[in-house]
C-alpha positions as CSV (number, residue, x, y, z in Angstrom):
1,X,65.1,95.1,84.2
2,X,63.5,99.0,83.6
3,X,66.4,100.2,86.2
4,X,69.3,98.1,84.3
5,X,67.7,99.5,80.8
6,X,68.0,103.0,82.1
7,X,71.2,102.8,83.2
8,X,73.0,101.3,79.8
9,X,71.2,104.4,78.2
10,X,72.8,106.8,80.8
11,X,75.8,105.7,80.3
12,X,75.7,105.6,76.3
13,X,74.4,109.5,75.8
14,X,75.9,110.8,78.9
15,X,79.6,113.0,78.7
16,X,82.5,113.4,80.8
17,X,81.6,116.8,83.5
18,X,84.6,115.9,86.0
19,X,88.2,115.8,85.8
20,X,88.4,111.8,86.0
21,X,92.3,112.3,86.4
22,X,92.4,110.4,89.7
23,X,94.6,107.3,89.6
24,X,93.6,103.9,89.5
25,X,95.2,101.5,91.7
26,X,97.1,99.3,89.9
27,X,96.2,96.2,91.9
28,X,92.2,96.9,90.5
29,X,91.1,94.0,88.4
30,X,89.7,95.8,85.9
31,X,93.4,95.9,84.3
32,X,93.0,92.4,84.3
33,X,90.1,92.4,82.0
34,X,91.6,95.1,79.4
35,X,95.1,93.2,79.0
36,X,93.0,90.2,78.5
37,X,90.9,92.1,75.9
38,X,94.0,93.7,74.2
39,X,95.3,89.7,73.8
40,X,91.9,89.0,72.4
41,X,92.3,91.8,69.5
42,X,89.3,93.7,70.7
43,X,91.5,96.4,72.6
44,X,93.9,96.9,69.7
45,X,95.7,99.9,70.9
46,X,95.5,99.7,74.9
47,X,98.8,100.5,76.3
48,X,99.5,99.5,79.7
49,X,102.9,99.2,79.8
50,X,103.3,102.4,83.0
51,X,100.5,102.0,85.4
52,X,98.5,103.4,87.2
53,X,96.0,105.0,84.7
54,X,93.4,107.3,85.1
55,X,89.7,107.1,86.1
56,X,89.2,109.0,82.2
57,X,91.8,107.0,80.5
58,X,89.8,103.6,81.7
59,X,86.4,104.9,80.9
60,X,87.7,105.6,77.6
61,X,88.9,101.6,77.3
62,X,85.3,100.7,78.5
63,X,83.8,102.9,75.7
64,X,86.0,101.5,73.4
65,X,84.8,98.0,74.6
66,X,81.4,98.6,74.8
67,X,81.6,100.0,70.9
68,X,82.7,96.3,70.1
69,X,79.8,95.0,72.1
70,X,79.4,91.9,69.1
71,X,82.4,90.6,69.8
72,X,82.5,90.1,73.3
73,X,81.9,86.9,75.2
74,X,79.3,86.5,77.7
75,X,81.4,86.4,80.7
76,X,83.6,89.6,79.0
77,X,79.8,91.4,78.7
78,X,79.1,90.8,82.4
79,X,82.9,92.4,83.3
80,X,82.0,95.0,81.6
81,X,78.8,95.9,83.0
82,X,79.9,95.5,86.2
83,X,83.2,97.8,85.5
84,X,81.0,100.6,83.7
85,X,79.1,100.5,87.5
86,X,82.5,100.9,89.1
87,X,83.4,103.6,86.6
88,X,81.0,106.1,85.7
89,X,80.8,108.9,83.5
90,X,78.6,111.3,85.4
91,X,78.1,111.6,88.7
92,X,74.1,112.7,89.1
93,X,73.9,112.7,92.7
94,X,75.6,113.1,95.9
95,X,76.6,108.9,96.5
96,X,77.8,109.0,100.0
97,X,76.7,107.7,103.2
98,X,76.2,111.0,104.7
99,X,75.9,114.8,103.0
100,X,73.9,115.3,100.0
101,X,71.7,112.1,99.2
102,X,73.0,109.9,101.2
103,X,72.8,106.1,101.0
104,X,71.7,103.3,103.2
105,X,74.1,101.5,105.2
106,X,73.7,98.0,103.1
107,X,73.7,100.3,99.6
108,X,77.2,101.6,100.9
109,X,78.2,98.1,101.6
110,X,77.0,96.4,98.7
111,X,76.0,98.5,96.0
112,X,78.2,98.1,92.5
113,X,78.1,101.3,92.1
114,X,80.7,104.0,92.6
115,X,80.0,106.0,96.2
116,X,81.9,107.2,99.1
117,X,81.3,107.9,102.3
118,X,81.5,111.7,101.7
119,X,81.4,113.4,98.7
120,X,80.7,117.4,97.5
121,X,80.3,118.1,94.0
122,X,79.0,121.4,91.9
123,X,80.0,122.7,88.3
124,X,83.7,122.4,89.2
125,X,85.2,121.1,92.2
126,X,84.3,117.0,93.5
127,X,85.5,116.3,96.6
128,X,85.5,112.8,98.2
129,X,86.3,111.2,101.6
130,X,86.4,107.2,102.0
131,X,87.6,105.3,104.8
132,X,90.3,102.8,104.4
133,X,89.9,99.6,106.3
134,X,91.6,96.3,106.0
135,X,92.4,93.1,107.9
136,X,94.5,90.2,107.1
137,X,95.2,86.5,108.9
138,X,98.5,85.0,108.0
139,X,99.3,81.3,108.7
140,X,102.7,80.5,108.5
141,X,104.5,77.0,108.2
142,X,107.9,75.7,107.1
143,X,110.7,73.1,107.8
144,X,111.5,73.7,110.8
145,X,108.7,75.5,113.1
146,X,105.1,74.9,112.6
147,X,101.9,77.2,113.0
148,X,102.9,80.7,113.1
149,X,100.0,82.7,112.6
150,X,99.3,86.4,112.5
151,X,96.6,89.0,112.7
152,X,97.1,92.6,111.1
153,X,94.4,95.4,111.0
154,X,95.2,98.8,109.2
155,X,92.8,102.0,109.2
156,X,92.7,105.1,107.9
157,X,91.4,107.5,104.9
158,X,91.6,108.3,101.4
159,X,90.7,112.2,100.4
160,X,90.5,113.1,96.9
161,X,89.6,116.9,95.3
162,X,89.4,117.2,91.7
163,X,88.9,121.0,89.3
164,X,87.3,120.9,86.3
165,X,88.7,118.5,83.6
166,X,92.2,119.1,84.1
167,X,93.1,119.0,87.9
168,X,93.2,116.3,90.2
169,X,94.9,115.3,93.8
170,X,94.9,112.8,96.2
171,X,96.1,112.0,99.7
172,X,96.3,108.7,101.3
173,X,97.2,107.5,105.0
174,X,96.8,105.0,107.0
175,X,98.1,102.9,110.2
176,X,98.8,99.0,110.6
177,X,98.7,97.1,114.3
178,X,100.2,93.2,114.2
179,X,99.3,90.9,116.9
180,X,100.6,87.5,116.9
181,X,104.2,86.1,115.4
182,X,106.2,88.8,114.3
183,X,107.8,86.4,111.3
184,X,104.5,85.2,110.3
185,X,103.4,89.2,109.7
186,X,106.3,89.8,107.5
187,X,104.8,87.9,105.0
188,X,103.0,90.7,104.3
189,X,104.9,93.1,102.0
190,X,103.6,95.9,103.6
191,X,104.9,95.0,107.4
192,X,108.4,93.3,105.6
193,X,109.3,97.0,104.3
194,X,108.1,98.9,107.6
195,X,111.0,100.6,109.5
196,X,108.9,100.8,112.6
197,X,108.1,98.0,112.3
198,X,111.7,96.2,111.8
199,X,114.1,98.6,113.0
200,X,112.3,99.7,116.2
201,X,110.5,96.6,117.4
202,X,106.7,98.1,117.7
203,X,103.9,96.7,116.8
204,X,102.9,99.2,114.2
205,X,103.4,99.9,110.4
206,X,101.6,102.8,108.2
207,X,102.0,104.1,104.8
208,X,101.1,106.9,103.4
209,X,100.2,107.9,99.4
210,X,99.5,110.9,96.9
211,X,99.8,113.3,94.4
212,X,98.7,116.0,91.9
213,X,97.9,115.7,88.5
214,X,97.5,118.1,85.7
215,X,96.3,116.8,82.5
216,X,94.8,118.0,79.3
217,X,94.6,116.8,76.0
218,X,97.9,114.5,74.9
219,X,99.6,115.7,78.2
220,X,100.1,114.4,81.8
221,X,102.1,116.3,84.3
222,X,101.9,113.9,87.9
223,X,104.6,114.7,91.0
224,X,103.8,112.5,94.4
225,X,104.3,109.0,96.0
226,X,102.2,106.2,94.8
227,X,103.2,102.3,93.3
228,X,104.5,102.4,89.6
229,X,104.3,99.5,87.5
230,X,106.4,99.9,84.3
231,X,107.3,96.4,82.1
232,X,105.5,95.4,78.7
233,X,104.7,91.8,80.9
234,X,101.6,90.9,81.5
235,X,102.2,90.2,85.4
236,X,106.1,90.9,86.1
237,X,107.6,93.8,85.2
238,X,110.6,94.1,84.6
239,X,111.5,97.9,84.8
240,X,109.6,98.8,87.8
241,X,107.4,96.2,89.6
242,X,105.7,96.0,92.8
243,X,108.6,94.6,94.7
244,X,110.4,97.8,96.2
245,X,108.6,100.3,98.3
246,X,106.7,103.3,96.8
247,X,108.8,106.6,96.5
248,X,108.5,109.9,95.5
249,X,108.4,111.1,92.1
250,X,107.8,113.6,89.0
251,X,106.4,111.8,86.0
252,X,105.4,113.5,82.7
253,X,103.5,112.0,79.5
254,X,102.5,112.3,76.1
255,X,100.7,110.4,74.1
256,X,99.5,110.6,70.3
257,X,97.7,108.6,68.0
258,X,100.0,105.8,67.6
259,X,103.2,107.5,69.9
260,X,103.7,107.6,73.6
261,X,106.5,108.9,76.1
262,X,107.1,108.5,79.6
263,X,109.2,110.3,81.8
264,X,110.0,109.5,85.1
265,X,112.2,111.1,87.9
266,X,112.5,109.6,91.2
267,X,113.9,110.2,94.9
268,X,115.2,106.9,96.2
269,X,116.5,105.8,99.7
270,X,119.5,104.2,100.9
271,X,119.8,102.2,103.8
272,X,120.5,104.6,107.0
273,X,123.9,104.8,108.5
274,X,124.9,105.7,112.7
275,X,128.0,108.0,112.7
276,X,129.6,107.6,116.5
277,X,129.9,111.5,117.3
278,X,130.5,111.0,121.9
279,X,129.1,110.3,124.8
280,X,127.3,113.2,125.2
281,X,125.4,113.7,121.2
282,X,124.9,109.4,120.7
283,X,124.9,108.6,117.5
284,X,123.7,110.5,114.3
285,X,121.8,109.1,111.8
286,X,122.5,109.5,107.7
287,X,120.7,108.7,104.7
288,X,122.5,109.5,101.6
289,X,120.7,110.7,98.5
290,X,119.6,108.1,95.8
291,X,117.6,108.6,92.4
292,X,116.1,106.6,89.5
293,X,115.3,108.1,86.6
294,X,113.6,106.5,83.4
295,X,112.0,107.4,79.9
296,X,110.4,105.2,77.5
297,X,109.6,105.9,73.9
298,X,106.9,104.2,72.3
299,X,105.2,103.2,69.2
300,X,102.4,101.4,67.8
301,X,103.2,100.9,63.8
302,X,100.2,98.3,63.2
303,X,97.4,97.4,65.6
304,X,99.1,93.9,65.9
305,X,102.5,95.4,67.2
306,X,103.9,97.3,69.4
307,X,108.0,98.5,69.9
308,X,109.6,100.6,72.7
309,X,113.1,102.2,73.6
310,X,114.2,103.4,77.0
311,X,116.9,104.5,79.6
312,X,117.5,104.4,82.8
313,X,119.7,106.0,85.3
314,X,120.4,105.2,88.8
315,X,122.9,108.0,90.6
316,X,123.5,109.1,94.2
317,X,125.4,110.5,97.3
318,X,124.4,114.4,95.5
319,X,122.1,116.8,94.9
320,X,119.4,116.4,91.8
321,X,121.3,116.5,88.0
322,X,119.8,118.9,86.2
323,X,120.6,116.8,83.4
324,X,118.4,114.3,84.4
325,X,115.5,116.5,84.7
326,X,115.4,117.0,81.0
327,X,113.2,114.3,79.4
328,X,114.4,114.9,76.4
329,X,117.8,114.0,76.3
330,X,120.4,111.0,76.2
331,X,121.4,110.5,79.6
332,X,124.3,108.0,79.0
333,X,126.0,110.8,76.5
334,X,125.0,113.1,79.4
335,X,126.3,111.2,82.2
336,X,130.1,110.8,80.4
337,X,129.9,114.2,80.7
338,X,129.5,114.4,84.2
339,X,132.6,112.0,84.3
340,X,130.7,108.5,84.4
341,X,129.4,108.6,88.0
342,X,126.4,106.3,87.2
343,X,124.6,103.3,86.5
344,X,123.2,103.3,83.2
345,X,120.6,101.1,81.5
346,X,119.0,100.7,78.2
347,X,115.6,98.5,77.2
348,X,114.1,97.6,74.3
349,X,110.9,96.4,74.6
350,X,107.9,94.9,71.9
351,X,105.1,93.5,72.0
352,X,103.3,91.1,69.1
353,X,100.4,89.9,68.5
354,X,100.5,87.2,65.8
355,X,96.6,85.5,66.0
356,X,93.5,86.9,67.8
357,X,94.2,85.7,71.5
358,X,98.0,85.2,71.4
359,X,100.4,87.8,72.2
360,X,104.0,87.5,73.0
361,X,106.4,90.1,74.8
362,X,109.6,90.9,75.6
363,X,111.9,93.0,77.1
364,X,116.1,93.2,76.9
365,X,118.0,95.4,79.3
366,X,121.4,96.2,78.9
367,X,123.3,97.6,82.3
368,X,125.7,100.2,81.4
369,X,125.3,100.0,77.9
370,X,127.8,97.7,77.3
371,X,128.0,95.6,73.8
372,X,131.6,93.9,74.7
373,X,129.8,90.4,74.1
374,X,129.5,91.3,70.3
375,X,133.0,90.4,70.3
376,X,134.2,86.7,70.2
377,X,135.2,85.0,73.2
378,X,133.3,88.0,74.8
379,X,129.7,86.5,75.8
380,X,131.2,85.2,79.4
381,X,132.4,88.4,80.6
382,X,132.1,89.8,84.1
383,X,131.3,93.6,81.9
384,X,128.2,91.5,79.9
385,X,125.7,92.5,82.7
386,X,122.1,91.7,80.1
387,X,118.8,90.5,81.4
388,X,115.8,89.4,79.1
389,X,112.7,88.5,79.7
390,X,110.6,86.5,76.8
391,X,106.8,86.1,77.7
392,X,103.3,85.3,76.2
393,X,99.0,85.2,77.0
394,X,96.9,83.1,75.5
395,X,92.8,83.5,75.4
396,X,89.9,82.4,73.5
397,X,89.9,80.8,70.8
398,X,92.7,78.7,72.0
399,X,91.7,78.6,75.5
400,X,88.1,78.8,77.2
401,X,86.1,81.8,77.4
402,X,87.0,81.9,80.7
403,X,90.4,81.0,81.1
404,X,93.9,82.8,80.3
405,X,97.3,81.2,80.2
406,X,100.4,83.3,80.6
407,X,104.1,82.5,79.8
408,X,107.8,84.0,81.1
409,X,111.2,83.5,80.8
410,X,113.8,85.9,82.4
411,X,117.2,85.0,82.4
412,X,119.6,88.0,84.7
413,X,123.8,87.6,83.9
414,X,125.9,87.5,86.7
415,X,126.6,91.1,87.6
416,X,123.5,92.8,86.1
417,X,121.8,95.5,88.2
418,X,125.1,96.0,90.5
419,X,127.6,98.6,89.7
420,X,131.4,98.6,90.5
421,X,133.0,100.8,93.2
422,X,129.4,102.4,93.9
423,X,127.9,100.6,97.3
424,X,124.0,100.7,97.4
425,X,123.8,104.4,96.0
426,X,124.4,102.5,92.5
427,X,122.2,99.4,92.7
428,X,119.0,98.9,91.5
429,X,117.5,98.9,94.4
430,X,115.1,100.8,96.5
431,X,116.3,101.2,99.9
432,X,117.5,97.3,99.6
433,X,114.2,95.6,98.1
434,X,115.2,95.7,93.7
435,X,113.0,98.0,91.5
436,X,112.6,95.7,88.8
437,X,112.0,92.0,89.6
438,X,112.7,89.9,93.1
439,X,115.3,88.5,91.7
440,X,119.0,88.9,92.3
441,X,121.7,88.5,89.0
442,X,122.6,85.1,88.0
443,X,119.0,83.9,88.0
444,X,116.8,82.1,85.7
445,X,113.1,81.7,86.3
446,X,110.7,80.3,84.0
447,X,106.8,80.6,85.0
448,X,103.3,80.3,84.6
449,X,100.3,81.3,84.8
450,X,96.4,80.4,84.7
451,X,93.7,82.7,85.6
452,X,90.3,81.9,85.4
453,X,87.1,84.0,86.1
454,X,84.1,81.6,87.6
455,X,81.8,84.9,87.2
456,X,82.3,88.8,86.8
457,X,82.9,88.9,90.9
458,X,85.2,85.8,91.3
459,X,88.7,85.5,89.8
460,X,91.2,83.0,90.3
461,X,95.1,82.4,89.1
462,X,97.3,79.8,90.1
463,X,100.7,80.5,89.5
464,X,104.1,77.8,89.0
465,X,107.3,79.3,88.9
466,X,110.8,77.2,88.5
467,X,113.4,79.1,89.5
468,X,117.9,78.5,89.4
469,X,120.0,80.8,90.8
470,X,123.3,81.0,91.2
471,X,124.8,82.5,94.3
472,X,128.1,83.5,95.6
473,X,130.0,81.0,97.5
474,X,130.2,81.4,101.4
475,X,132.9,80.8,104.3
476,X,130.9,79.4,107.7
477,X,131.0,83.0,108.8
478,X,128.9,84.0,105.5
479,X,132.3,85.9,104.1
480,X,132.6,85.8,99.9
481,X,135.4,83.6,99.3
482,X,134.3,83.3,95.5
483,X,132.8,86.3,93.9
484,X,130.2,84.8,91.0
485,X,128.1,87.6,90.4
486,X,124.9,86.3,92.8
487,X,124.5,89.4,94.2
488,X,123.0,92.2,93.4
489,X,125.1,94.2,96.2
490,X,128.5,92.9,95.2
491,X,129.8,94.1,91.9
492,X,133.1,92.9,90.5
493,X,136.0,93.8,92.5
494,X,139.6,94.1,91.1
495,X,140.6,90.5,92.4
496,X,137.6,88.7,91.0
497,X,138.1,87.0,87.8
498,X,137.0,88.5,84.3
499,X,134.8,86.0,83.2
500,X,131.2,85.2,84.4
501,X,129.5,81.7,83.6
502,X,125.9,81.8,83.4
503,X,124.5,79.8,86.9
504,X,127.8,79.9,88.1
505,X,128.2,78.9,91.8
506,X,126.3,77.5,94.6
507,X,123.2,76.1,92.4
508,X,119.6,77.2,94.8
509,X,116.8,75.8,93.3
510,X,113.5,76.9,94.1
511,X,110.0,76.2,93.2
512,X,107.2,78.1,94.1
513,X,102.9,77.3,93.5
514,X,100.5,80.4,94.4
515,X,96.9,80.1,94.1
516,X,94.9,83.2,94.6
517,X,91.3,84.3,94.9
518,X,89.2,87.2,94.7
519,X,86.3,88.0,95.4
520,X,84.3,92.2,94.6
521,X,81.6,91.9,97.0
522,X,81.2,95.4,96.0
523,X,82.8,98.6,94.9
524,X,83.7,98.9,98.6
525,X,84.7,96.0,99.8
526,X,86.7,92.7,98.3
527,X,88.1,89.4,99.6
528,X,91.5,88.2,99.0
529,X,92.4,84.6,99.6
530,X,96.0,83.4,98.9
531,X,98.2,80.3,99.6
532,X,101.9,79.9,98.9
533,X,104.0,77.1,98.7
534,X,107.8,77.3,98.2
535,X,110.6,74.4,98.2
536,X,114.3,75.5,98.2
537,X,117.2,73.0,97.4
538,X,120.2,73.7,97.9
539,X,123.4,71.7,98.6
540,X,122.8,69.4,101.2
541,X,120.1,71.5,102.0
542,X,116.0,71.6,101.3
543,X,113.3,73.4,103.3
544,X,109.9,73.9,102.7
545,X,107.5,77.1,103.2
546,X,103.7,77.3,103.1
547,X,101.8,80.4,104.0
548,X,98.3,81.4,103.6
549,X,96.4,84.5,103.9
550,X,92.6,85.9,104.0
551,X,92.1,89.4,103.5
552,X,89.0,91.5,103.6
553,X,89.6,95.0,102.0
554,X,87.1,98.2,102.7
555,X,88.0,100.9,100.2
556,X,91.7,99.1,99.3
557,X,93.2,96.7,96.6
């Protein structure tokens, strides 16, 4: 009790002395407990809508938390503790497992708090090594073939350096080995979008991550590779979600009092291409240029409410616009002038919270900027490409004090997210997986969500989600012969007709129950358990999928 007293006091007098400006995976659960905070009125201006954050910016949050200490719940006070552990101001002594004063094997293991298995420090550089270790079983059944299973191991490191209070970088890597079905192991995301892994037939997948960050005061200046969430949902977003691959980026914020904006530039890729050159040179391979670029400005005009306003470009097959470069500037105006090469977007965005522990959100996306439908007789159109998404969260004192509910809507037009005449280099896609959601036009998907925390540690979710879609309709050969706007590759094309029902076509039904678990044996390591079951119906058709997984993560969320 006389350690736990000492450290609460630490951590209330103690002040930031390093650059915290390392980014926090946005998998980490501890996002999980300041959206549901935010819901409950206790976080009244915490603005997640672009993730990751900072190790500063979330210490700040906690602060903010443990200023409101009253009003928190008994199972919010242990959450807090235990993130306040994972994120520390001050770092007194050398927490690694060798150099400096090093730690005992089990403290490595199993200690809360934050420590590495290297780590250098003095008045203004922090360095930090930490292994990456992972491994993951996949069972795998469906309609048709029964007990696929898979076994996939990935290892490598994570080295972070960090000047002062204003400089930060970070560099990632690791390698993946499969053994077992090959089907079974695409079921994880990050084997599905391996190219050594599909396009060459090895056994292998690896990714690597990282960046530099320079930040002081109301600015952020971040270029690198890392996963970018960006949606005002609580657990799908809609602008960027966790669907495509990572890519490369520059992003640069600012944020005041009660205003925010986010910039955003990013290199893309488009599938490769073989050009037949002879006999003697084989075949050369080609990847056209691809880019996204996106801005959001925000406010916060009461505690209770929150608006925001972006665009979004996606352009291609050239070098980098300069115009796009400039964050402060209207791209669509811009991109007439470059003679309406592009694929243009605007969002609006808000979120609401009307009681203590209900919020609602939502997000409207216009592709190309088109408002034809205002016009009668217009809403049908194959040019009205809009998606919208409708959500809420729910907490205590409707619910539990442990339990959240969460609610979504998203209806995507036939059409939305393609673009006419422009191939892949125009989609919004990410070298063919979509930024946003995993959902292709003509769609409408209605979900939710329950997550419950049995203790600080342990956190649950189950997840229902009802989804129609309506696809294009298919020769035996799987040739279009009726375009309805079901994919998100095939735009309208001069012989298709001009009008565009809603759910249009061949009607796929799918319904889909996920329950996950997770368990933060440590600030080292955690355990993931997930199961998946998914029905499809479709005409004449219906097939069943379950899968399953147990992870066990060292030094990875």
């Amino acid at each position: 009790m006389e350690t736990k007293n000492f450290w609460l006091f630490f951590l209330m007098f103690s002040t930031l002395t390093f650059s915290q400006n390392l980014s926090v995976n946005p998998n980490h659960p501890v996002y999980d407990f300041l959206n549901q905070l935010r819901v409950k009125n206790i976080l009244t201006n915490y603005d997640d809508v672009v993730l990751p954050l900072t190790q500063g910016e979330i210490y700040n949050e906690l602060l903010k938390v443990k200023d409101s200490l009253n009003e928190l719940s008994e199972s919010d006070k242990e959450k807090l503790n235990l993130f306040l552990r994972y994120f520390p101001s001050v770092r007194k002594v050398n927490n690694s497992f060798w150099g400096g004063d090093s730690l005992t094997l089990k403290q490595h293991f199993f200690s809360n708090q934050e420590n590495f298995a290297y780590l250098y420090q003095d008045s203004l550089f922090t360095f930090t090594f930490a292994p990456i270790v992972t491994t993951k079983n996949i069972l795998l059944d469906n309609s048709n073939e029964k007990g696929r299973t898979s076994f996939l191991v990935t290892y490598g490191g994570a080295f972070s350096l960090e000047y002062d209070d204003w400089f930060a970088c970070y560099l990632e890597a690791w390698n993946g080995f499969h053994a077992g079905d090959r089907i079974a192991s695409k079921k994880d995301q990050r084997v599905n979008q391996s190219y050594s892994f599909n396009h060459t037939g090895l056994n292998y997948f690896d990714q690597t991550s990282g960046y530099v960050t320079v930040k002081k005061n109301i600015f952020k200046l971040q270029f690198g590779r890392e996963r970018i969430l960006w949606g005002v949902n609580s657990y799908e977003q809609s602008i960027l979600n966790s669907t495509p691959q990572i890519f490369d980026f520059i992003k640069f914020d600012i944020s005041y009092k009660k205003f925010s904006y986010k910039f955003l530039h990013g290199w893309l890729v488009q599938p490769t291409t073989l050009s037949y050159i002879d006999s003697l040179r084989y075949d050369v391979k080609n990847r056209s240029p691809k880019y996204i670029v996106t801005s959001r400005f925000g406010v916060q005009p009461f505690e209770n409410l929150s608006l925001g306003v972006g665009q979004t470009i996606i352009y291609g097959n050239r070098p980098v616009e300069l115009a796009y470069l400039n964050p402060f500037l209207l791209w669509e105006s811009a991109q007439r002038s470059l003679n309406d090469l592009d694929n243009s977007f605007l969002h609006f965005d808000a979120r609401y919270r009307p009681w203590n522990g209900f919020e609602m959100n939502g997000t409207f996306t216009f592709d190309d900027i088109n408002f034809n439908f205002l016009e009668k007789d217009k809403w049908n159109s194959a040019g009205n490409r809009i998606a919208w998404q409708l959500g809420f969260a729910a907490a205590v004192p409707f619910l539990s004090e442990r339990l959240m509910v969460y609610g979504d809507h998203v209806q995507i037009r036939p059409y939305t997210y393609s673009h006419p005449n422009g191939g892949e280099a125009l989609t919004y896609t990410n070298n063919g997986f979509p930024l946003g959601l995993d959902l292709q036009p003509n769609t409408a998907v209605t979900s939710f969500k329950l997550a419950y925390d049995f203790s600080a540690k342990l956190s649950s979710y189950f997840l229902l989600r009802h989804m129609i879609h309506g696809d294009n309709i298919l020769d035996k050969g799987g040739n279009v012969i009726r375009n309805v706007g079901g994919s998100i590759f095939l735009s309208t094309r001069f012989f298709d007709p001009q009008v565009a029902n809603f759910l249009d076509g061949e009607k796929v039904i799918t319904d889909s129950y996920k329950m996950n678990l997770r368990y933060l044996v440590s600030y080292n390591l955690n355990i993931v358990l997930e199961g998946d079951y998914i029905r499809v119906a479709k005409v004449n058709n219906r097939s069943t999928t379950f899968f399953s997984s147990l992870q066990v993560n060292y030094n990875f969320y």
